[in-house]
C-alpha positions as CSV (number, residue, x, y, z in Angstrom):
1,X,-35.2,9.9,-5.4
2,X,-31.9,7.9,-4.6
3,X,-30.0,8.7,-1.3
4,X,-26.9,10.8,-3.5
5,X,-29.9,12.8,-5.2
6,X,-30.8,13.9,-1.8
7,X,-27.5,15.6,-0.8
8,X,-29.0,18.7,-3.3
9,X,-31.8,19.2,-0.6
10,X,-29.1,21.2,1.6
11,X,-29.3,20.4,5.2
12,X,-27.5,20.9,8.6
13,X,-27.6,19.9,12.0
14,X,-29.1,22.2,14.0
15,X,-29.5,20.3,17.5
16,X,-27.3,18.4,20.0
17,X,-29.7,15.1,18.7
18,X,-29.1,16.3,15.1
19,X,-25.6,15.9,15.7
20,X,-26.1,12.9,17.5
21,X,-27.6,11.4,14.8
22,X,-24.8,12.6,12.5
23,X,-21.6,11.0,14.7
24,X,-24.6,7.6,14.5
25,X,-24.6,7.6,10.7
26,X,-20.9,8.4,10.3
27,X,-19.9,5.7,12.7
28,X,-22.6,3.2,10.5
29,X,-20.4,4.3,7.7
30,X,-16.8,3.7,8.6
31,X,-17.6,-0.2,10.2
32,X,-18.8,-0.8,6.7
33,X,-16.3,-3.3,4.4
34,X,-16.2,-0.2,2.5
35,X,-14.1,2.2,4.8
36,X,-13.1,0.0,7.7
37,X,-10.1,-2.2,5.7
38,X,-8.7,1.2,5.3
39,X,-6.8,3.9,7.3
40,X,-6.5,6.8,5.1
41,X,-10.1,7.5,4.0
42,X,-12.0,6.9,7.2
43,X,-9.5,9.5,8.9
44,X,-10.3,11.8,6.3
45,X,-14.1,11.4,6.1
46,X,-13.9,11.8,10.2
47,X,-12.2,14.7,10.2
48,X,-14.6,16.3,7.5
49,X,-17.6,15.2,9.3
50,X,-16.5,16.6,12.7
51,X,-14.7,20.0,11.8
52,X,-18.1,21.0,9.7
53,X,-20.1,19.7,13.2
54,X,-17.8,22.1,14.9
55,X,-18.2,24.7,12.8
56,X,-15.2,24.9,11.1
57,X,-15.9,24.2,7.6
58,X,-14.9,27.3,6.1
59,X,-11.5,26.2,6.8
60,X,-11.7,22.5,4.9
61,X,-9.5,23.0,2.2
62,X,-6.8,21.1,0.3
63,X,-3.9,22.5,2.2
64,X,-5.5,22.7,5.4
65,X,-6.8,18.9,5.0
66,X,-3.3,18.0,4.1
67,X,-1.4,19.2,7.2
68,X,-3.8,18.3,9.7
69,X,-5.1,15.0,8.2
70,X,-1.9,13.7,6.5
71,X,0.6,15.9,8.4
72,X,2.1,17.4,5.2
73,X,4.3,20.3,5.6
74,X,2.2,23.8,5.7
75,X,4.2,24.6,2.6
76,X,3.7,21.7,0.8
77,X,3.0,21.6,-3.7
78,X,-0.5,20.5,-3.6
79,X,0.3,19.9,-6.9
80,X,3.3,17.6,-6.4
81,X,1.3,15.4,-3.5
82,X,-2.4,15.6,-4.4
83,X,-2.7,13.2,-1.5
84,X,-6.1,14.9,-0.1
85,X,-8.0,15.0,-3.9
86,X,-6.8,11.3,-4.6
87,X,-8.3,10.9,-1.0
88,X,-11.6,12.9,-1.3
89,X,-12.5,11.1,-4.3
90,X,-12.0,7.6,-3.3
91,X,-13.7,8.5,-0.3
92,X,-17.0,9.9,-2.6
93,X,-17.0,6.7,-4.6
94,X,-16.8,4.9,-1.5
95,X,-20.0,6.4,0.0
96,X,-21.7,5.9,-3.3
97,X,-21.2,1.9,-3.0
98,X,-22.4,2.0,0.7
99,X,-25.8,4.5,-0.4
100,X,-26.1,2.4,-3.6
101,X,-27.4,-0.8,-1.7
102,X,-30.8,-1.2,-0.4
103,X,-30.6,-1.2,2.8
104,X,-29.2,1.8,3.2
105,X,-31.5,3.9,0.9
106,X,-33.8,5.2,3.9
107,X,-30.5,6.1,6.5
108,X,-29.1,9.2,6.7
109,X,-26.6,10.5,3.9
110,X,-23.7,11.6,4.2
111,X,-21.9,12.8,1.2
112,X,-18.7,15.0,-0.3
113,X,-20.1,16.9,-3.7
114,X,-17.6,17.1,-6.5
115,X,-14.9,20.0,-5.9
116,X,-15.7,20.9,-2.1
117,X,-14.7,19.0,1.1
118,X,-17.5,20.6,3.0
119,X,-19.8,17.2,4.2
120,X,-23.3,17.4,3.2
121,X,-26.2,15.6,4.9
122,X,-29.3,14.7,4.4
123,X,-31.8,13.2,7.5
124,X,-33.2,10.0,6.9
125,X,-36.7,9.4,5.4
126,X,-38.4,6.6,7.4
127,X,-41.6,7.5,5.5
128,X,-40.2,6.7,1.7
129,X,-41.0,2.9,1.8
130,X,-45.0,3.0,3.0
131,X,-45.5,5.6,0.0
132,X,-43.8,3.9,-2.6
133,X,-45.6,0.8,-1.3
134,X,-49.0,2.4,-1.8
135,X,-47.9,3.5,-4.8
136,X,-46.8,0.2,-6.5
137,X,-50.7,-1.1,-5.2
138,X,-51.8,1.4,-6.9
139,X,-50.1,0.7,-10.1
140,X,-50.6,-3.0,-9.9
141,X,-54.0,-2.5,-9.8
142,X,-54.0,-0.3,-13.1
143,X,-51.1,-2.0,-14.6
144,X,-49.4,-5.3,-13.4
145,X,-46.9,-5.9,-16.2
146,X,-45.8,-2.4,-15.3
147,X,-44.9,-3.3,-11.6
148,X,-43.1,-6.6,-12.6
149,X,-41.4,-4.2,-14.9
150,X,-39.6,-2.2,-12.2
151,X,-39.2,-4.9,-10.0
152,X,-36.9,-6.6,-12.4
153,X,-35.4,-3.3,-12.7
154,X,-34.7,-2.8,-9.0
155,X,-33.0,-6.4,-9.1
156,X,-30.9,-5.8,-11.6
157,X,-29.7,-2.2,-10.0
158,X,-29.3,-4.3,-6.9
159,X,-27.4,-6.3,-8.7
160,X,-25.3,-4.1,-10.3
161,X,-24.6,-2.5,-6.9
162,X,-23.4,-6.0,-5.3
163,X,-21.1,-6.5,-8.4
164,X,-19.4,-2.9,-8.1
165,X,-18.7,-3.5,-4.0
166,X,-17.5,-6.7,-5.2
167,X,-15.0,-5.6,-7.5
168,X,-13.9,-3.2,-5.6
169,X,-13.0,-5.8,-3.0
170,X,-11.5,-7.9,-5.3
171,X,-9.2,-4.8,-6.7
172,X,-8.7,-2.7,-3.6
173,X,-9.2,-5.0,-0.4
174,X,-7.8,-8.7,-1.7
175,X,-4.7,-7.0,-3.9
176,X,-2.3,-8.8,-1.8
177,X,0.5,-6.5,-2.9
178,X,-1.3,-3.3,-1.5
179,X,-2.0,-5.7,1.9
180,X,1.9,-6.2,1.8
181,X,2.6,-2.5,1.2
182,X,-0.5,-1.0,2.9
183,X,2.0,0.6,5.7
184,X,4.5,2.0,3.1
185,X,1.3,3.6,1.1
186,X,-0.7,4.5,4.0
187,X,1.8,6.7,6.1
188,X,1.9,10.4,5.5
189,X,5.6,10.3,4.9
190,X,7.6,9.7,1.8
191,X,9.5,6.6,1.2
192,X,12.9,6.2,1.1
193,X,14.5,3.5,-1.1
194,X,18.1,2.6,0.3
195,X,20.0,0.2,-1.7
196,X,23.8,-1.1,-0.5
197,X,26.8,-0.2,-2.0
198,X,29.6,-2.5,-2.4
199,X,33.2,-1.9,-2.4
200,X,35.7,-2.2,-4.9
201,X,36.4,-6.0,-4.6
202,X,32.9,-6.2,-6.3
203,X,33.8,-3.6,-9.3
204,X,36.6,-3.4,-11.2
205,X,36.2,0.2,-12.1
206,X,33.8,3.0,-10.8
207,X,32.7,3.1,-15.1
208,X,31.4,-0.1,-15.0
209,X,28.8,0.3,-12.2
210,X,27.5,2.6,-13.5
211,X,26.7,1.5,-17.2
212,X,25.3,-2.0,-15.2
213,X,23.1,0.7,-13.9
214,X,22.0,2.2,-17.0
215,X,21.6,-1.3,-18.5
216,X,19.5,-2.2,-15.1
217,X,17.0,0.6,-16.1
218,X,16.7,-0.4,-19.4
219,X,16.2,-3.7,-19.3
220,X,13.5,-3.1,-16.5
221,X,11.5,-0.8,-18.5
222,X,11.2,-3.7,-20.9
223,X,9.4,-6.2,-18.4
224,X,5.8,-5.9,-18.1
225,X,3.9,-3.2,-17.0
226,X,7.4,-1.7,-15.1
227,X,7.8,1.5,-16.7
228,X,10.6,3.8,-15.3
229,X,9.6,6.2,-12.8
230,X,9.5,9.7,-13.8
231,X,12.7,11.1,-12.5
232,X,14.3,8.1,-11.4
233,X,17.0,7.9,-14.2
234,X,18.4,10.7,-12.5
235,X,18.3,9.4,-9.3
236,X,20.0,6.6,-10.3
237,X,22.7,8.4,-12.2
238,X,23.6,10.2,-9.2
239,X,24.2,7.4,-7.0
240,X,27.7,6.3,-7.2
241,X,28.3,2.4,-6.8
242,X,25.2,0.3,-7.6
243,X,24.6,-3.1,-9.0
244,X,22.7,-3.9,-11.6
245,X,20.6,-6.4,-9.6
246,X,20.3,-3.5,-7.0
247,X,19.1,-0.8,-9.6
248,X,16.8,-3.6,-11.2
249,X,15.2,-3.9,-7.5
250,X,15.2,-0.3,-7.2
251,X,13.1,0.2,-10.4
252,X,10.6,-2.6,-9.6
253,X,9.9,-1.1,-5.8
254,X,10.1,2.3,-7.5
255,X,7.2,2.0,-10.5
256,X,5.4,-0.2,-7.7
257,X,5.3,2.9,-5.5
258,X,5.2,5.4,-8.4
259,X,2.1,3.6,-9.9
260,X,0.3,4.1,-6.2
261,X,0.8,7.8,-6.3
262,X,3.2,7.3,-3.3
263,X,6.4,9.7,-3.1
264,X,10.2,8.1,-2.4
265,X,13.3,9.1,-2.7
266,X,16.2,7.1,-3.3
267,X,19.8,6.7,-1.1
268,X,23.2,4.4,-1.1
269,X,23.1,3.1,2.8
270,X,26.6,5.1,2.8
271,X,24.8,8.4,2.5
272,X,21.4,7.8,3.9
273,X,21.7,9.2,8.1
274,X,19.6,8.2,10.7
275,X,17.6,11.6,10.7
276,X,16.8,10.7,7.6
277,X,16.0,7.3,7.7
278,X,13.4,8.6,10.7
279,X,11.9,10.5,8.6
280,X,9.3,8.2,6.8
281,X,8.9,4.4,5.7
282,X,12.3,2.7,4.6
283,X,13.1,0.0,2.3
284,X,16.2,-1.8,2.6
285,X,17.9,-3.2,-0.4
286,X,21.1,-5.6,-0.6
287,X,22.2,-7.6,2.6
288,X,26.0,-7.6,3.7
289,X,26.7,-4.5,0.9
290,X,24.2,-2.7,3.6
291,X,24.9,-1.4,6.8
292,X,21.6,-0.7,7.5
293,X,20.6,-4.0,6.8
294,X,22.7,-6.0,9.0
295,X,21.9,-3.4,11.6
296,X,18.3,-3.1,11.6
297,X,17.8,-7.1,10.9
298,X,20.3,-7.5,13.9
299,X,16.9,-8.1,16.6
300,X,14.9,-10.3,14.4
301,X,14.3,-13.7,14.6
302,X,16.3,-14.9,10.9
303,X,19.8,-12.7,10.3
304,X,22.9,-12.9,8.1
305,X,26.0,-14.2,9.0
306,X,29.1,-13.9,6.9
307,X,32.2,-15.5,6.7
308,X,36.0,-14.1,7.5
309,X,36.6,-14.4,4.4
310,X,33.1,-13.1,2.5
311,X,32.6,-16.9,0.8
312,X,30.3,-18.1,2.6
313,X,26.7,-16.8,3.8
314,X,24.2,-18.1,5.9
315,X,21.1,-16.6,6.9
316,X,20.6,-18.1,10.5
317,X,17.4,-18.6,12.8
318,X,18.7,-16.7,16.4
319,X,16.4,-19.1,18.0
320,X,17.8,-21.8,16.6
321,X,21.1,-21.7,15.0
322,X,22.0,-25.3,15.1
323,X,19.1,-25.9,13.0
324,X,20.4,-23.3,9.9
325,X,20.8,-24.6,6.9
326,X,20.3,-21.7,4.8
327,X,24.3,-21.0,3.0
328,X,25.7,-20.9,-0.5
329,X,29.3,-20.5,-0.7
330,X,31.1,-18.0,-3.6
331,X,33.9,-18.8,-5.5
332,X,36.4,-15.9,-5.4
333,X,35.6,-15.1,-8.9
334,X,32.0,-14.3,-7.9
335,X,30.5,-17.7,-10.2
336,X,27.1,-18.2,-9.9
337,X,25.9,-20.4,-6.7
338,X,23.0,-23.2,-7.6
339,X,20.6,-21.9,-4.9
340,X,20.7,-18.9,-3.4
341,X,18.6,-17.5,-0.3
342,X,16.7,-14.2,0.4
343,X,15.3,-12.3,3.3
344,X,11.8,-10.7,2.9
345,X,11.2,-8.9,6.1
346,X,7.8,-5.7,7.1
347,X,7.7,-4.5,10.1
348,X,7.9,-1.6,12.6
349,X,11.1,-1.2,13.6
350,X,11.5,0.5,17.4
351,X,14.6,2.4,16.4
352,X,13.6,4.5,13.5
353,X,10.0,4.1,14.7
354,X,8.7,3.6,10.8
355,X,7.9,0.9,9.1
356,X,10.5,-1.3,7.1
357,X,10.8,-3.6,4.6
358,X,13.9,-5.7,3.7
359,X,14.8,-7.5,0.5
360,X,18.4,-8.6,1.1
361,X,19.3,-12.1,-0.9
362,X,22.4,-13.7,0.4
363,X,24.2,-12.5,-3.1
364,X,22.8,-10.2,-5.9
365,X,20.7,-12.8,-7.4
366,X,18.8,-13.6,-4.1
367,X,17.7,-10.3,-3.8
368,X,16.7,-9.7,-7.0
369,X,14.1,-13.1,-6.4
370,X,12.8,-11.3,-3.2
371,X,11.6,-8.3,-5.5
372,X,10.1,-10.7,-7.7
373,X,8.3,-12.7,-5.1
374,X,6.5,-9.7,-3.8
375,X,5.5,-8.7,-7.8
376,X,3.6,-12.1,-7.7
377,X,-0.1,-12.0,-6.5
378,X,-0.5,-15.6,-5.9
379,X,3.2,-15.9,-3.8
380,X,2.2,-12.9,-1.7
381,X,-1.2,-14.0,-0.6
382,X,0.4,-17.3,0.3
383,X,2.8,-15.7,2.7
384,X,-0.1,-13.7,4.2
385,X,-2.3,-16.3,4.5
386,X,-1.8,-17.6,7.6
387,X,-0.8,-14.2,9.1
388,X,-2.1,-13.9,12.6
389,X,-4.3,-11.0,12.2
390,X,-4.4,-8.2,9.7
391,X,-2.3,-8.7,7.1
392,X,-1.9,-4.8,6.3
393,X,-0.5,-4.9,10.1
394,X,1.0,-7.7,11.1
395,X,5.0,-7.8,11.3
396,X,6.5,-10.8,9.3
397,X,9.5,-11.7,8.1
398,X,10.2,-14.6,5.9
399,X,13.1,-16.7,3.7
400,X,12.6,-17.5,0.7
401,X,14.5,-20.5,-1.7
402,X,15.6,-20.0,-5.4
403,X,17.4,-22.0,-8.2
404,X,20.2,-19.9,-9.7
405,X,20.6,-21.2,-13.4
406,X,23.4,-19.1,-15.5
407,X,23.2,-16.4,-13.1
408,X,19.3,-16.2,-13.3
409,X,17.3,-16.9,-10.2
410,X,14.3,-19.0,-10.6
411,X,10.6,-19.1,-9.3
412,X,11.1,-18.4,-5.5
413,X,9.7,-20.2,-2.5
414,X,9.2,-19.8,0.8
415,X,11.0,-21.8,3.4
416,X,10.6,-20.4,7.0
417,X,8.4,-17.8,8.1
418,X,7.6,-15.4,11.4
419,X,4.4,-13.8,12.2
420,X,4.3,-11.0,15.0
């Protein structure tokens, strides 16, 4: 009988050592590779766990899981934001990995059946190995051949089971774009997406900003794997002033969050307030065409710094300004620059107490490379690489290099970085 098989044998705690034993297992479970990388699911399967101890697991349903584990409104769709199902079932297919290796086939089991979020236990069966050993002498005494038989059976399921935990690793743990967004997708909070909005010195007519954004979505939706987010032609549509590089950024960082079943909205900086900006995770699109930007970015180590006249921009090191080299200089007609510069900044930022993300190139082009850079496995495990700790916690903030060629940035690079 395998340890999930066991869950049917319905069992409860009944003593203080019972539940002792329980709170053991439990904590055995969430300092496995398995749960303890992650935020979400070991919150939930704690909660679980403890309210049914408690006696309280009548109440442990989807609504009530959702405002008390992922502080969702009391009135929230369930249907809109299945954040506790998506939740409950990676948290069951977690537990199967952990009770699918051998080592853990005689420990207690904790499980989540299909449909309920009621825990279910079984207690642990020291006595299952000594049988089955008698057993197996038994049979290799009648039939060897047999016995080698299942041996090279249990190696393979072993086997089997190393290879699923080790895809999932490879999949869930080492994608270094969910390391990179792990504090966006992991907060209970939508995001919100808040793109700049330049003046009139940038477009001609109101008209043509808004057919650059049309053509923005289109020509997203025919890169690869970027389809449009469900509703966020109309989102866009709304919005008055908006570049095409900006709505081009706004549809990558939308499907990205889309595709992780993680809710945003979307805001010009001239209409987003600071009650709202409070409210959950930000991103921050578009440097000196965002006021939010240059505000938030004013404590950090690397900043922008424009000229009187708007043609020429520098990000600068605070530490170090004389050292700066980081400027491109714009013709009055707008001609493209040969390099251009970006800042890629995630963090938690003490005003809004959230956490933030800035893409903000020094013109359009620079901060359509930044969105691109974080698209790019092998760029984004680079730059969180020699992070100081966790890299789905530490604050960083980083510039990053590009070759402009026709108006078309290149492969970017990074050329300073700050971990802390």
């Amino acid at each position: 009988m395998t340890s999930i098989e066991r869950l049917d044998e319905r069992w409860m705690p009944q003593t203080e050592a019972d539940r002792a034993q329980v709170m053991e297992q439990l904590e055995r479970l969430l300092a496995h590779p398995s749960f303890q990388n992650s935020k979400r699911y070991p919150k939930l399967l704690r909660f679980v766990v403890e309210q049914c101890l408690a006696g309280n697991e009548e109440q442990l349903k989807e609504r009530w899981l959702g405002t008390e584990v992922f502080q969702r409104a009391a009135d929230y769709d369930t249907n809109q934001d299945p954040v506790v199902r998506l939740s409950a079932g990676e948290v069951r297919k977690r537990l199967a990995l952990y009770y699918q290796l051998p080592e853990h086939q005689n420990e207690m089991v904790i499980g989540l059946h299909p449909g309920s979020y009621v825990p279910c236990f079984s207690p642990p069966r020291a006595g299952e190995a000594s049988v089955v050993e008698v057993e197996d002498e038994a049979e290799e005494a009648a039939a060897s051949g047999r016995k080698r038989r299942a041996f090279l059976w249990a190696c393979v399921g072993a086997a089997f089971a190393v290879a699923l935990l080790l895809c999932w690793r490879i999949v869930e743990q080492e994608d270094p774009a969910r390391k990179f967004w792990a504090p966006m997708l992991e907060s209970p909070n939508r995001v919100t997406l808040c793109a700049g909005s330049p003046g009139s010195a940038l477009l001609t007519q109101r008209i043509q900003a808004e057919q650059a954004a049309s053509q923005s979505l289109q020509a997203a939706a025919n890169g690869p794997n970027l389809p449009i987010p469900q509703g966020f032609s109309q989102a866009v549509s709304r919005l008055g002033l908006l570049t095409l590089s900006h709505a081009s950024v706004l549809v990558h960082v939308g499907a990205f969050l889309e595709s992780n079943h993680k809710p945003f909205r979307v805001h010009l900086d001239s209409e987003a307030t600071f009650p709202e900006l409070r409210e959950g995770p930000v991103v921050l699109i578009g440097a000196g065409d965002n006021a939010w930007t240059m505000r938030l970015s004013a404590p950090l180590r690397y900043g922008f710094a424009y000229g009187a006249t708007d043609q020429v921009r520098s990000i600068v090191d605070r530490r170090n300004p004389a050292a700066s080299n980081w400027t491109v200089s714009i013709t009055p007609e707008h001609q493209a620059v040969g390099r251009d510069y970006a800042l890629i900044a995630r963090y938690h930022d003490a005003v809004l107490d959230q956490p933030v993300v800035i893409l903000a190139g020094l013109t359009s082009v620079g901060t359509e490379a930044a969105s691109e850079f974080l698209l790019k496995p092998e760029a984004l495990r680079a730059l969180l690489h020699d992070a100081p700790r966790a890299a789905d916690s530490v604050n960083l903030e980083a510039i990053v290099e590009t070759q402009v060629i026709d108006g078309h940035a290149g492969p970017a690079r990074v050329v300073a970085v700050e971990y802390w």
